[in-house]
N, C-alpha and C positions, 0 to 999 in steps of 0.2 A: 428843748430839743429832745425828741423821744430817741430813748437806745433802742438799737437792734440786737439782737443773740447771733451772731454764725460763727457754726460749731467746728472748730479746727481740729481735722483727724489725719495725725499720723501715721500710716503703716509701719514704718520703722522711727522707735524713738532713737535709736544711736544714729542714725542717718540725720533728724530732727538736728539732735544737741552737734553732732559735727558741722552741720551748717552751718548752725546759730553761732557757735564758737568760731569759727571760720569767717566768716562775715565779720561780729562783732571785734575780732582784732584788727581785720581792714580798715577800719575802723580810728582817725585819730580823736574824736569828741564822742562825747554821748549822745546816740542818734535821738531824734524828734520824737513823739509819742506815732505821728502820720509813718517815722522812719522806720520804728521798731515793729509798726503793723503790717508793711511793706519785708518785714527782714524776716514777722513768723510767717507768712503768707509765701512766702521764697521755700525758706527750711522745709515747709510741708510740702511741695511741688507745686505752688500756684505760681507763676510771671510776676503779681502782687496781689494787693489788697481787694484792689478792685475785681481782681479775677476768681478769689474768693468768693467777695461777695455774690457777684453774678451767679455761680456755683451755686452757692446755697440760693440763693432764689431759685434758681429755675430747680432746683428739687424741689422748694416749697410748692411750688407751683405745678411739677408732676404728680406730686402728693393730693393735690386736690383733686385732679381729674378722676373721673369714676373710669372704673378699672375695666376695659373694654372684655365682655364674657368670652369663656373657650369658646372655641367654634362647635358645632357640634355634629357628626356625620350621622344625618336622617337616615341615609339607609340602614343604619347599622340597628338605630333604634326601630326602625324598620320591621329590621331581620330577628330580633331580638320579640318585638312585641305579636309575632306568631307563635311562639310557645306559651300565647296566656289566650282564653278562650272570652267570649266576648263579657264577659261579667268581671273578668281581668283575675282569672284563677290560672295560674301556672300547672300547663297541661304537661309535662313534658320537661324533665333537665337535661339542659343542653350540653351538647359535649363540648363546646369551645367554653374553655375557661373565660375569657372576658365576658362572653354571653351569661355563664352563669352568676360572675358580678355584676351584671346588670337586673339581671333577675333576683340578686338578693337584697338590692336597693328597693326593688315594689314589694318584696314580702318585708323589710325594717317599715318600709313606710306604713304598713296596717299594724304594728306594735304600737300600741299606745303609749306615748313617750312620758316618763315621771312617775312610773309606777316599778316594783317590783313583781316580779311572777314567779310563781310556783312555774316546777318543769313541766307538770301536769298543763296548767294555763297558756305558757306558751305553745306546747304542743298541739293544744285548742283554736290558738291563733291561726297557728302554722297550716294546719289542719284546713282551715276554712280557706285558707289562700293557695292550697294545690289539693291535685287529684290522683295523683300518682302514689299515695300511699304510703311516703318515706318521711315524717315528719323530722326523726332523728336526726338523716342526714342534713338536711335544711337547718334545726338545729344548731348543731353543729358548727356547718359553713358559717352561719350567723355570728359563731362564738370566735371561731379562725380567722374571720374575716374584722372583726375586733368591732360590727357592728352593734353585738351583743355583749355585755360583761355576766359573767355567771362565779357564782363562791365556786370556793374548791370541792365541798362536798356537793355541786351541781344544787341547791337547795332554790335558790334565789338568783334568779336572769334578770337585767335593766337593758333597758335601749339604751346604746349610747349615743347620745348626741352629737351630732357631729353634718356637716353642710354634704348631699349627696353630692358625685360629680354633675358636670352639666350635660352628658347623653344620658344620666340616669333620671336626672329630674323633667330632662324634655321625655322618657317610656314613662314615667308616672305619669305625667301631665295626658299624655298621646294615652295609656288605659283608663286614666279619671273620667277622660273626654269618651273611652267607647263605654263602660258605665255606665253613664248616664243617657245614653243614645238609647 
């Protein structure tokens, strides 16, 4: 007969051992091994054994299903991907803060990831993905925004790795796609 693991979590262990103790002097024999799994199954908050087990299955079984994506508001990516001009260079920084994280998502995404950069370099990067002539500021945000890690003497910038949100990766997607048009 194959064992199964299901994992018995207490929020409180003094609540736990009061049960356990409480129960077990109710008690005039030595309960059964089916009795004692039925008694920790109690102590934790479960009816018994069986309602454990179900428990943990059906988390097992949450755990597998693929994790349904955020939803993501088109117009917003919309509103956001008129500040890049049709070659997907950022014309314009937007005054709405979320707009501008959105915006610092498509200029991380043209940072070649696995490399370090001189300031000079990135500036270079930065440079070829807007028009407005503030590469510092961009910079910067990159750095604030924890996209970017850079040493303390500024010498040395990396991309950091990290999953965009999913309105940022549907304005990449929606600029890659006018790109190449």
């Amino acid at each position: 007969m194959s064992r199964t693991v299901f994992p018995l979590v207490a929020k409180d262990v003094s609540l736990l051992a009061r049960s356990l103790t409480r129960e077990l002097e109710a008690r005039e024999t030595k309960p059964s091994h089916v009795e004692m799994l039925n008694i920790l199954a109690r102590s934790a908050g479960y009816r018994n054994f069986q309602h454990l087990r179900a428990e943990s299955n059906a988390e097992d079984r949450l755990q597998q299903l693929p994790i349904p994506p955020e939803p993501v508001e088109h117009g917003r990516v919309l509103r956001v991907s008129r500040h890049f001009d049709s070659r997907a260079v950022l014309l314009r920084w937007p005054k709405k803060a979320s707009e501008r994280q959105l915006c610092l998502w498509v200029l991380w995404s043209i940072i070649p990831s696995g490399r370090c950069f001189s300031e000079a370099e990135v500036n270079d990067i930065l440079t070829v993905g807007h028009v407005f002539g503030d590469h510092a500021l961009l910079r910067r945000a990159l750095c604030d925004n924890d996209m970017m890690s850079r040493t303390i003497d500024c010498r040395e910038y990396r991309r950091r790795e990290q999953r965009p949100p999913t309105e940022a990766l549907a304005l990449i997607r929606h600029l890659g796609l006018r790109r190449t048009q």
